[in-house]
SEFI-294684 format. One record per residue (C-alpha): residue number from 1; x, y, z. Coordinates in nm, 4 decimals. Example, Ala and Ser with C-alpha at 12.3 -4.5 7.8 and 13.67 -1.06 7.14 Angstrom:
<recs>
REC    n        c1        c2        c3
REC    1    1.2300   -0.4500    0.7800
REC    2    1.3670   -0.1060    0.7140
</recs>
This chain:
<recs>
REC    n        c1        c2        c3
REC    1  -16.9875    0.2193   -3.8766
REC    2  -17.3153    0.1113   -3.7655
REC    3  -17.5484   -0.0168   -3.4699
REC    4  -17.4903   -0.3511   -3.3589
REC    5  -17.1312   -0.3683   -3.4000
REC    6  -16.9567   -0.5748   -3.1483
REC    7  -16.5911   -0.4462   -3.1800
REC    8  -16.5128   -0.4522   -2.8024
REC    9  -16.5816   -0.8305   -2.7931
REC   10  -16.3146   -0.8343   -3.1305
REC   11  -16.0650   -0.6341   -2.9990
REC   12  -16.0896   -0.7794   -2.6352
REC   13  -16.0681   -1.1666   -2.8322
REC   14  -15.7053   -1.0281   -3.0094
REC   15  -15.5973   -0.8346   -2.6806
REC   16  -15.6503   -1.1730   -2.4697
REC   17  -15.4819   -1.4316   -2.7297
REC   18  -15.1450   -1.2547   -2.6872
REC   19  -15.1837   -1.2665   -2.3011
REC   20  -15.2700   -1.6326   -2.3014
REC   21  -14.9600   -1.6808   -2.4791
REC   22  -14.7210   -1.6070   -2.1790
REC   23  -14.5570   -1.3044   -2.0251
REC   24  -14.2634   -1.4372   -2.2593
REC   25  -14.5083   -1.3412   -2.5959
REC   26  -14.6054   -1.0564   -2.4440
REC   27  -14.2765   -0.8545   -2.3966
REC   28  -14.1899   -0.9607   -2.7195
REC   29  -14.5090   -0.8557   -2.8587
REC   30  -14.4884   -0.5035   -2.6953
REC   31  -14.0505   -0.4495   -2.7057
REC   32  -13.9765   -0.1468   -2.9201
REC   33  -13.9104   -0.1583   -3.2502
REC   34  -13.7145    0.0153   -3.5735
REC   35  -13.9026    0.2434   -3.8053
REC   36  -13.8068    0.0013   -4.0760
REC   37  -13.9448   -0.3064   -3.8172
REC   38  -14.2723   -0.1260   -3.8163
REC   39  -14.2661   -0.0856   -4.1367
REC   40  -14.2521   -0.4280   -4.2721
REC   41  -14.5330   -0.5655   -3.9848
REC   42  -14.7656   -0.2777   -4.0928
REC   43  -14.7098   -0.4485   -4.4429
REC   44  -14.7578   -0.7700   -4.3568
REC   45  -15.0927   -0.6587   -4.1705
REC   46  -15.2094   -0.5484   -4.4756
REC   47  -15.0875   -0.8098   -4.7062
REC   48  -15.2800   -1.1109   -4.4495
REC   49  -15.5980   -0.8342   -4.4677
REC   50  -15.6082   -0.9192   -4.8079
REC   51  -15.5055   -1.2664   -4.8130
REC   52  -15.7583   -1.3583   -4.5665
REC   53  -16.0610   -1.1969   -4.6245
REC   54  -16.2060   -1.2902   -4.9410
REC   55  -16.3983   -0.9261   -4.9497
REC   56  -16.0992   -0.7445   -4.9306
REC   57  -15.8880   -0.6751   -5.2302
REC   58  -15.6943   -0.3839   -5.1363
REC   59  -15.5804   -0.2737   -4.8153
REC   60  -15.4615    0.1108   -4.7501
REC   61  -15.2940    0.2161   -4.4313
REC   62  -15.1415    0.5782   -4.3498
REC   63  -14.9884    0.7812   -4.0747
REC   64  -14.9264    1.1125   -4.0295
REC   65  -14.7201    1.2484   -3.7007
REC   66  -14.7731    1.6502   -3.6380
REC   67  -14.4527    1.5604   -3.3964
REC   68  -14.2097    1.5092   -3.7331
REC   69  -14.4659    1.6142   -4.0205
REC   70  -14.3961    1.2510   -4.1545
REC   71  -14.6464    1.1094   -4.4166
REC   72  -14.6047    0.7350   -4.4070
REC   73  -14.8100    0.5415   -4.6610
REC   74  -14.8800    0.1414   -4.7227
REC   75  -15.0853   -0.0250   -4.9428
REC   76  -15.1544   -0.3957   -5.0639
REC   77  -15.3628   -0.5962   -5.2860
REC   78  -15.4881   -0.4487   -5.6132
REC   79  -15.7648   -0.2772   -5.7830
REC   80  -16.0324   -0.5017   -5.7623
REC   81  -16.0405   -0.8930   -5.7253
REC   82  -16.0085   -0.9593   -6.0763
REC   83  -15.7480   -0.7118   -6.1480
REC   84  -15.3886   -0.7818   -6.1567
REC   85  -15.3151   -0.3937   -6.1448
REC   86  -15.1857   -0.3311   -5.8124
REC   87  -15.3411   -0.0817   -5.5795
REC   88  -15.1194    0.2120   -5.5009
REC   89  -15.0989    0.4206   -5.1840
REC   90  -15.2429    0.7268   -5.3827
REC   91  -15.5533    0.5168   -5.5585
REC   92  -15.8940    0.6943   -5.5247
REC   93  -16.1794    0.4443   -5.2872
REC   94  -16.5293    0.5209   -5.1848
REC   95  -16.4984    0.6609   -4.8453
REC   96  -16.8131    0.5438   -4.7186
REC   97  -16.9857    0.7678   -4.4313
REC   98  -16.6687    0.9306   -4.3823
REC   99  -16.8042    1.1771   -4.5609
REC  100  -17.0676    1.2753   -4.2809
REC  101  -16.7942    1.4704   -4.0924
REC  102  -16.7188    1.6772   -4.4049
REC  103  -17.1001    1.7614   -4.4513
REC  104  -17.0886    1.7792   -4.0455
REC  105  -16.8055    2.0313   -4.1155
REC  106  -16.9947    2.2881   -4.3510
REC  107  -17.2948    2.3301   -4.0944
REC  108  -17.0689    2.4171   -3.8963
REC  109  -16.8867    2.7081   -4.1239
REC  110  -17.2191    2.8065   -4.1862
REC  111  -17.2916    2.8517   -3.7967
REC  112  -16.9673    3.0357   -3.7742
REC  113  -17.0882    3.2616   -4.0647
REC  114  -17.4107    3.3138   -3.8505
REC  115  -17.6605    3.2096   -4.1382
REC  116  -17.7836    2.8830   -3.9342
REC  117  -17.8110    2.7443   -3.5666
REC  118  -17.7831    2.3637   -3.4893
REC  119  -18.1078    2.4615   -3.3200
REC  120  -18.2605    2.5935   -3.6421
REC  121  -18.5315    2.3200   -3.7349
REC  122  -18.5012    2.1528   -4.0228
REC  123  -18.8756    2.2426   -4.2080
REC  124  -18.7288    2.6209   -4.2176
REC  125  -18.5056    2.4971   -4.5420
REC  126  -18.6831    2.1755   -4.6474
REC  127  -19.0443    2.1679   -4.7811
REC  128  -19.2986    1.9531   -4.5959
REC  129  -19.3766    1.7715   -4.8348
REC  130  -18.9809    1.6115   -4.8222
REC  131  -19.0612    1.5779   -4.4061
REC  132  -19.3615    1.3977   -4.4739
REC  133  -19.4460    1.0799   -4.3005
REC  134  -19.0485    1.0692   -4.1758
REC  135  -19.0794    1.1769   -3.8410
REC  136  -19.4849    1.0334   -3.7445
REC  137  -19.4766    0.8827   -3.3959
REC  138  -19.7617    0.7162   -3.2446
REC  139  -19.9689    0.9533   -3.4999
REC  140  -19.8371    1.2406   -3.3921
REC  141  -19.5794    1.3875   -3.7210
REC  142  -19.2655    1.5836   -3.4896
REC  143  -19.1615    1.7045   -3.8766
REC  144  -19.1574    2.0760   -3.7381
REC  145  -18.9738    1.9492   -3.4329
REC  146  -18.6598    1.8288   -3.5865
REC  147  -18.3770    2.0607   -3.5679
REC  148  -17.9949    2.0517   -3.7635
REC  149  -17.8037    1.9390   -3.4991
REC  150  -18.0471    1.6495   -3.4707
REC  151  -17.9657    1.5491   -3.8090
REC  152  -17.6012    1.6113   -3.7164
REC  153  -17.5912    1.4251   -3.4092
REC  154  -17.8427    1.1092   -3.5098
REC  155  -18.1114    1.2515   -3.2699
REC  156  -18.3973    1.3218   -3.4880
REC  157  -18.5469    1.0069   -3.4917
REC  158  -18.5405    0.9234   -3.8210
REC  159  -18.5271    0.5615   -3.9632
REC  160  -18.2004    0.4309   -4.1152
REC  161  -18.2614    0.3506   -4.4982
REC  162  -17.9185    0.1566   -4.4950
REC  163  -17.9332   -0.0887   -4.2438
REC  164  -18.2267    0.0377   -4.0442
REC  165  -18.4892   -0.2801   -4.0027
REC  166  -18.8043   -0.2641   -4.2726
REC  167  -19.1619   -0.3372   -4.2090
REC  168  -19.2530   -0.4434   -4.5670
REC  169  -18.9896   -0.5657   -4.8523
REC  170  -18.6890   -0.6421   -4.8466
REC  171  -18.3669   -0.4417   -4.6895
REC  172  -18.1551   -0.1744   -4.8609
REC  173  -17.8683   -0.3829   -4.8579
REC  174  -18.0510   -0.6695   -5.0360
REC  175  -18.1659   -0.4423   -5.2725
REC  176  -17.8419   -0.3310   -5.3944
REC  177  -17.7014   -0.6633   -5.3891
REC  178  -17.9519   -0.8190   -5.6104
REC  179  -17.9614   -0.5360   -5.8361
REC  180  -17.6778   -0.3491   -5.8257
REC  181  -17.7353   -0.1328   -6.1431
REC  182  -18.0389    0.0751   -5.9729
REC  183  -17.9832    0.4445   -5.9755
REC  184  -18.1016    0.6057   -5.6608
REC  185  -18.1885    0.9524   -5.6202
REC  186  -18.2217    1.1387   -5.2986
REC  187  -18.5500    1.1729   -5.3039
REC  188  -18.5747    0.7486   -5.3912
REC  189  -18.3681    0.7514   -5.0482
REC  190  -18.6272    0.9504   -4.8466
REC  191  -18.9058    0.7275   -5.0070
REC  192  -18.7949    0.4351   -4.8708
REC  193  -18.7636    0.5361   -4.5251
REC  194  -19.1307    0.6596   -4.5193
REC  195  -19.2721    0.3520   -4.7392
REC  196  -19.0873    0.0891   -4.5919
REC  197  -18.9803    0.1890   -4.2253
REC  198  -19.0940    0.3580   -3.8931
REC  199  -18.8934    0.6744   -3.7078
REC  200  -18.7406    0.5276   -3.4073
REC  201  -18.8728    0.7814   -3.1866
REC  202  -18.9518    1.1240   -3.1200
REC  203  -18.6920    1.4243   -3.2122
REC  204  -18.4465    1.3945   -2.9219
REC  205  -18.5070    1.1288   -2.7190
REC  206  -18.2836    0.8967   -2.8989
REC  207  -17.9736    0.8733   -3.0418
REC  208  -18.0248    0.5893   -3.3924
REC  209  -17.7836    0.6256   -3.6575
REC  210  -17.9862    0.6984   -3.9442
REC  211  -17.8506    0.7930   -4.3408
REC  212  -18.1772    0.8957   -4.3541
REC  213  -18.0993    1.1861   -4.1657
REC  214  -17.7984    1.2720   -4.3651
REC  215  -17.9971    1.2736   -4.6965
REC  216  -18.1940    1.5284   -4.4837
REC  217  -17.9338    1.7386   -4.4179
REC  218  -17.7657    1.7240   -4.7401
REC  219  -18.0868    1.8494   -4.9107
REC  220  -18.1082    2.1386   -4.6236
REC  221  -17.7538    2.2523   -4.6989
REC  222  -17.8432    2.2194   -5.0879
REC  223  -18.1515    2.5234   -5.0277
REC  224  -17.8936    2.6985   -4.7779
REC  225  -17.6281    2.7489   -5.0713
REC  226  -17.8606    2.7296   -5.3558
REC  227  -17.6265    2.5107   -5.5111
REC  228  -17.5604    2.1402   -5.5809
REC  229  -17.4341    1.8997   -5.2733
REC  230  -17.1137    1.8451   -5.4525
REC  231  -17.0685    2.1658   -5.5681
REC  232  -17.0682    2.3016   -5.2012
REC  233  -16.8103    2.0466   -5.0627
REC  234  -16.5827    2.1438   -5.3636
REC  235  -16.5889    2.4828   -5.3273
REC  236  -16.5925    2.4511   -4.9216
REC  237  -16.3670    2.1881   -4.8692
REC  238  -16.1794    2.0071   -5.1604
REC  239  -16.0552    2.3461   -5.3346
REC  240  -15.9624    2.5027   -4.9855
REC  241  -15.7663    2.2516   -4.8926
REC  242  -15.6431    2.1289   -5.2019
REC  243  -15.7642    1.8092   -5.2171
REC  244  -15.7408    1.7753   -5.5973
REC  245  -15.8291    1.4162   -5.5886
REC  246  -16.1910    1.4530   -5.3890
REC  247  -16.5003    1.4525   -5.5420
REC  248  -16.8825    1.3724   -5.4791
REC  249  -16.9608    1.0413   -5.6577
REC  250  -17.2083    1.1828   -5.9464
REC  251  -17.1810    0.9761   -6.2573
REC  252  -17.2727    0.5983   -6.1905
REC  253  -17.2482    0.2941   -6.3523
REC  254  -16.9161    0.3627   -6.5314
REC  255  -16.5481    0.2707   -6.4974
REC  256  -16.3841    0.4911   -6.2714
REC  257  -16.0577    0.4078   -6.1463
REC  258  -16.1251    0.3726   -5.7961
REC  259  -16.0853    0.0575   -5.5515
REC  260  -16.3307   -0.1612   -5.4940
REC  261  -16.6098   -0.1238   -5.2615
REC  262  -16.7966   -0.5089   -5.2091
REC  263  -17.1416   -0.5537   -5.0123
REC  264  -17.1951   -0.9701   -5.0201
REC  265  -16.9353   -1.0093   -5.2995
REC  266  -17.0745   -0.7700   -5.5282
REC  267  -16.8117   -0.4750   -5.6473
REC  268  -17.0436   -0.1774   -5.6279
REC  269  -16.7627    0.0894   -5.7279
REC  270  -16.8791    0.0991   -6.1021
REC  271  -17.2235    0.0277   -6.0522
REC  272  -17.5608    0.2291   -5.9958
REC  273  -17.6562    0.1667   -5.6874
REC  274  -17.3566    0.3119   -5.5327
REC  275  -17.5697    0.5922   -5.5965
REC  276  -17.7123    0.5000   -5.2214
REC  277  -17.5073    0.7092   -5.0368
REC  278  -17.4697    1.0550   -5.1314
REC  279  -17.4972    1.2921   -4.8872
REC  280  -17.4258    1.0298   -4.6337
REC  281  -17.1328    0.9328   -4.7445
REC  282  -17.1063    0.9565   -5.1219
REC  283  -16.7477    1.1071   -5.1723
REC  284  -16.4296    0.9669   -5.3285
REC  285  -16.1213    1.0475   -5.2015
REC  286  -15.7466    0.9395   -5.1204
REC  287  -15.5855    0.8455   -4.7766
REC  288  -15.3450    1.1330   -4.8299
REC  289  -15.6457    1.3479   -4.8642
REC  290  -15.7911    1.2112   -4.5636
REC  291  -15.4833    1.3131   -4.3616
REC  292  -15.5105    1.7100   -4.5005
REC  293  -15.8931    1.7132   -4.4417
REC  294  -15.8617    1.5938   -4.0972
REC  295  -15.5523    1.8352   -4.0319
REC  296  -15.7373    2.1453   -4.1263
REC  297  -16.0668    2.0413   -3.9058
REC  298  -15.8531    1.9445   -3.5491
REC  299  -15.6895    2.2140   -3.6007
REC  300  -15.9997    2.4702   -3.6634
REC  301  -15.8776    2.5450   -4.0303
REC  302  -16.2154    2.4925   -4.1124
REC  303  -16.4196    2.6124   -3.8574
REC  304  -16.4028    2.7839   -3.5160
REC  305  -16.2934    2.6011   -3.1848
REC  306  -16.6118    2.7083   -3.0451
REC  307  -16.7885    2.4680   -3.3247
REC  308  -16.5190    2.2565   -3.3209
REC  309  -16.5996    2.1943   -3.0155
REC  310  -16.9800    2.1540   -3.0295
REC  311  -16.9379    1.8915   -3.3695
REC  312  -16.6860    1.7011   -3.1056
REC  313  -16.9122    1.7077   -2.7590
REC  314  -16.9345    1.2973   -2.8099
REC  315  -17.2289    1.3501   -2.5526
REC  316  -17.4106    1.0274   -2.7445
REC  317  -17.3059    0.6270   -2.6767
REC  318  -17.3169    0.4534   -3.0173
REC  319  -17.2052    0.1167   -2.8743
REC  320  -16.9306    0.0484   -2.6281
REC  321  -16.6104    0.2301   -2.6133
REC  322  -16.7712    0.4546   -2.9403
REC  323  -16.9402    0.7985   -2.8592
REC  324  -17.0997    1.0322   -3.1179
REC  325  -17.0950    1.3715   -3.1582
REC  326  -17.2189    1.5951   -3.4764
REC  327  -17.0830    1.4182   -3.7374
REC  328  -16.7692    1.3091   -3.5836
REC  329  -16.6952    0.9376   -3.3988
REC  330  -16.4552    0.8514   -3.0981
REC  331  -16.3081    0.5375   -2.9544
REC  332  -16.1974    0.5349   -2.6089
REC  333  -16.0422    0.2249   -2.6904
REC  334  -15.9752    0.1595   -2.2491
REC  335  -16.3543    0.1170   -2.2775
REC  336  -16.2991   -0.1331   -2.5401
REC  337  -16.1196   -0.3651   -2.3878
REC  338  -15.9381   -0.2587   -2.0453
REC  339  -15.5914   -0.4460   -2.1430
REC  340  -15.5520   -0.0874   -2.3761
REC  341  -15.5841    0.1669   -2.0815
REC  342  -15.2750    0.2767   -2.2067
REC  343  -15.4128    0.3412   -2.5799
REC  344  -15.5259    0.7034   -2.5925
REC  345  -15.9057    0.8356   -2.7495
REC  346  -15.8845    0.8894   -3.1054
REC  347  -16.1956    1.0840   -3.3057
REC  348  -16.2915    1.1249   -3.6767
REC  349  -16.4510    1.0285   -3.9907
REC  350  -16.5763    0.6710   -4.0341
REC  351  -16.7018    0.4372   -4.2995
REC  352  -16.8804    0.1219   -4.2873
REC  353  -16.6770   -0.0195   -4.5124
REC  354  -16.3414   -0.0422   -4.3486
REC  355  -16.2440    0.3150   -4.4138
REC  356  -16.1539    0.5669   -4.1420
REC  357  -15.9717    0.8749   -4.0312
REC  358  -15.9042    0.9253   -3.6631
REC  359  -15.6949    1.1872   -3.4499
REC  360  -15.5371    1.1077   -3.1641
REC  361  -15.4857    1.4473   -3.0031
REC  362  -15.2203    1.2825   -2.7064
REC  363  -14.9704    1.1714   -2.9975
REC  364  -15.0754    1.4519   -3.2789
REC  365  -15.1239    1.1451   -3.5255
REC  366  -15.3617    1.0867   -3.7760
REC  367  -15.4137    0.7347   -3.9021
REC  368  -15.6245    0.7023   -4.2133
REC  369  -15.7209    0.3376   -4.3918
REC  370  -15.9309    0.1856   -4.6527
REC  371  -16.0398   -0.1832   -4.7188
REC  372  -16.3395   -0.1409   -4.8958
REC  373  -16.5536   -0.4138   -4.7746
REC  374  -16.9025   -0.3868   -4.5655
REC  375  -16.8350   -0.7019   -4.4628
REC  376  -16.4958   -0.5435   -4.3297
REC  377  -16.6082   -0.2578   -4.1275
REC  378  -16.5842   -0.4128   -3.8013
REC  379  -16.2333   -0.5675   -3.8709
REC  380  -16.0984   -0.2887   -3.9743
REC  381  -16.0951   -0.0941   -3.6112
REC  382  -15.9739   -0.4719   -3.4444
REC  383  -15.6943   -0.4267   -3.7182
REC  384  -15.6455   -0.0585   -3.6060
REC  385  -15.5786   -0.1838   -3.2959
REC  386  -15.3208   -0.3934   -3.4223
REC  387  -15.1482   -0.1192   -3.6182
REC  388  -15.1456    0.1545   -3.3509
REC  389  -14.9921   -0.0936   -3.1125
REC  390  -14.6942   -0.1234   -3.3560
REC  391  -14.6987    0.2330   -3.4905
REC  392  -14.6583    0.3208   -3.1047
REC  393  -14.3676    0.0992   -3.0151
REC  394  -14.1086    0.2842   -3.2609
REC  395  -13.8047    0.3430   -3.0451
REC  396  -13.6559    0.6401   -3.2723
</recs>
C-alpha cells in the first residue's frame, strides 16, 4: 500500500450503493448463508476481478479459521494475460511489500536474541558512505540520528524511491515501465533517492512510507548476519516454518513460473526491473504460505509477545482507517466507512499490488489474496470488504 490511497472513499461508495438499494436489498444482502453459498460468491468475486479489470489476470483468495483449522482456497484467471494455463490456488506471485513484515519480523528475533535495539541507530551497521546525502535536512545530514525502528516504522525520514515525488527525471515507476529489463541493485536503489529526491524530514518527526528505508534496513540486517538478505529470511523464516515454496526474488529476467505482476500494462514478473524491490518487498511466495507465516508471527512463533507487541503498537496514521506499526499494517475498517462498525480490526502484511495477509484476532481468521496489479492495490482492500462480509455471514 502506499500514501495517497483513498480506500475509505471506495469502500464507503460500495457500502452506500447497497443501502440506496432498499432495506429489502439490504437483508438480502446481509441474510446468512451456506458454506457452499459462500463459496460460489467468493468465486464469482474473483472471476468479475478478473473479468473487469484489464490489469488483473489472476485473482487468489484464501481463508484460514483457527476456530475449525479450515484452509479454504479460490483462485481465478490464469497465469498471465496471454496464457491460457490457468492459475491454481497453490501458484507462486510476487508478494509485493508484504515482505516488509517478514524483514520487520527478523529485527525483531534479533531484539529478542539481545544483539540489536529498535533504538540502535542505523550508522552502527551501515557505512556512511551508504547514509550519505539520505537523511540532509535544511543542510543539516541527521545520518547518525536515524535509528532501526525508524526504518521499521517509516519514521526516519527518508525519501520513497517507489512512488516518493522526484526533483529531477523521471519517477521510479516510469522508469520501470519504459524499460522494464533494467537490473537494479540495492545500492542503484539508494542512489536514486539521494540523486533524484529530498528526505521528507528530520528522523522522527514524520511518519512517510519510504522503500528507501527498507533497502536500509535490509542492508543493516545483511552486516548483522554477515550473510546474504535472502539467505537470512530462508534460514529465519522459510525453513522454520516450512514454507518450501518462499524465496527472495534473485535471478531476473527469466521465466519463472509465477503470476503476473503488471505496473501500466507491463508484466514485470520475468523481467529485470522487478529487481526494484528487494528488501522491500522482493519475495515470492504462495497464499498458503502466507497463512503459515502469519500463524507463526500472531501467535509469537517467531518472536516474543513483548516484540510482538512493539512491531504491532500501530501508534502511526498512514491514511484513514490504516495505522502503521513496525512493519506491520491495520485497518479499523469502522474508521473506513462507519456502515462497518460491526467489521472487526484486522493487521498484517501488505502489497501494493493487490496482495495481502491480515489477522483478525476477534474471529482467529486469516485472509490472504493476490491480484497482482499496481493498478489494483486499492481495489483489492474495497474487494476485501466484499469478501469478509460474505465469509462472515456463514450460518454453519
Amino acid at each position: 500500500m502506499r500514501k495517497g490511497v483513498r480506500i475509505a472513499v471506495w469502500i464507503g461508495a460500495a457500502v452506500v450503493a447497497v443501502l440506496v438499494a432498499g432495506a429489502g436489498a439490504l437483508a438480502y444482502t446481509y441474510r446468512p448463508i451456506s458454506q457452499a453459498e459462500a463459496d460460489a460468491a467468493i468465486q464469482e468475486r474473483l472471476r468479475k476481478s478478473v473479468a473487469e479489470n484489464e490489469s488483473v489476470s489472476a485473482a487468489l483468495f484464501t481463508t484460514y479459521s483457527g476456530k475449525d483449522e479450515r484452509l479454504r482456497q479460490y483462485v481465478a484467471g490464469t497465469l498471465a494475460a496471454d496464457s491460457s494455463e490457468p492459475a491454481r490456488v497453490d501458484s507462486q506471485f510476487h508478494s509485493a511489500s508484504v515482505g516488509k513484515t517478514m524483514l520487520a519480523t527478523v529485527f525483531g528475533q534479533l531484539v529478542d536474541e539481545g544483539r540489536v535495539q529498535f533504538g540502535d541507530p542505523v550508522s552502527k551497521f551501515v557505512q556512511a558512505s551508504v547514509l550519505e546525502g539520505l537523511f540532509v535536512v535544511d543542510g543539516v545530514d541527521h545520518s547518525g540520528e536515524v535509528t532501526t525502528g525508524q526504518l521499521l516504522s517509516h519514521t526516519s525520514g527518508a525519501a520513497d524511491y517507489f512512488e516518493g515525488p522526484v526533483l529531477t527525471g523521471p519517477s521510479m515507476i516510469d522508469i520501470i515501465t519504459q524499460d522494464p529489463d533494467r537490473l537494479f541493485s540495492p545500492q542503484d536503489l539508494l542512489a536514486f533517492s539521494r540523486e533524484h529526491q529530498a528526505p521528507v524530514a528530520a528522523p522522527g518527526e514524520k511518519f512517510a512510507y519510504s522503500d528507501t528505508g527498507y533497502v536500509l534496513a535490509g542492508l543493516a540486517l545483511e552486516a548483522i548476519e554477515q550473510t546474504l538478505y535472502e539467505q537470512i529470511l530462508q534460514e529465519r523464516i522459510f525453513s522454520p516454518l516450512g514454507m518450501r515454496d518462499s524465496f527472495v526474488l534473485t535471478e531476473y529476467g527469466t521465466e519463472n513460473g509465477t503470476l503476473a505482476v503488471t505496473a501500466r500494462g507491463v508484466d514485470l514478473s520475468d523481467r529485470n526491473a522487478l529487481s526494484v524491490d528487494w528488501a522491500g518487498g522482493g519475495v515470492v511466495t504462495t497464499t498458503a504460505d502466507l497463512v503459515t507465516f502469519l500463524r507463526a508471527l500472531t501467535s509469537e512463533g517467531l518472536c516474543s509477545g513483548e516484540t510482538l507487541a512493539r512491531l504491532t503498537s500501530f501508534e502511526h496514521q498512514y491514511d484513514t482507517g490504516i495505522h502503521y506499526g513496525m512493519g506491520v499494517m491495520q485497518f479499523r475498517f469502522s474508521e473506513l466507512s462507519p456502515l462497518l462498525f460491526s467489521m472487526s480490526d484486522a493487521h498484517g502484511a501488505v502489497g501494493a499490488t493487490g496482495t495481502y495477509a491480515l489477522y483478525d484476532p476477534d474471529s482467529d481468521t486469516i485472509y490472504v489474496a493476490n491480484y497482482g496489479s499496481l493498478e489494483f492495490g486499492q481495489k483489492a482492500i474495497e474487494e476485501l470488504v466484499q469478501l469478509r462480509l460474505i465469509v462472515e455471514r456463514v450460518s454453519e
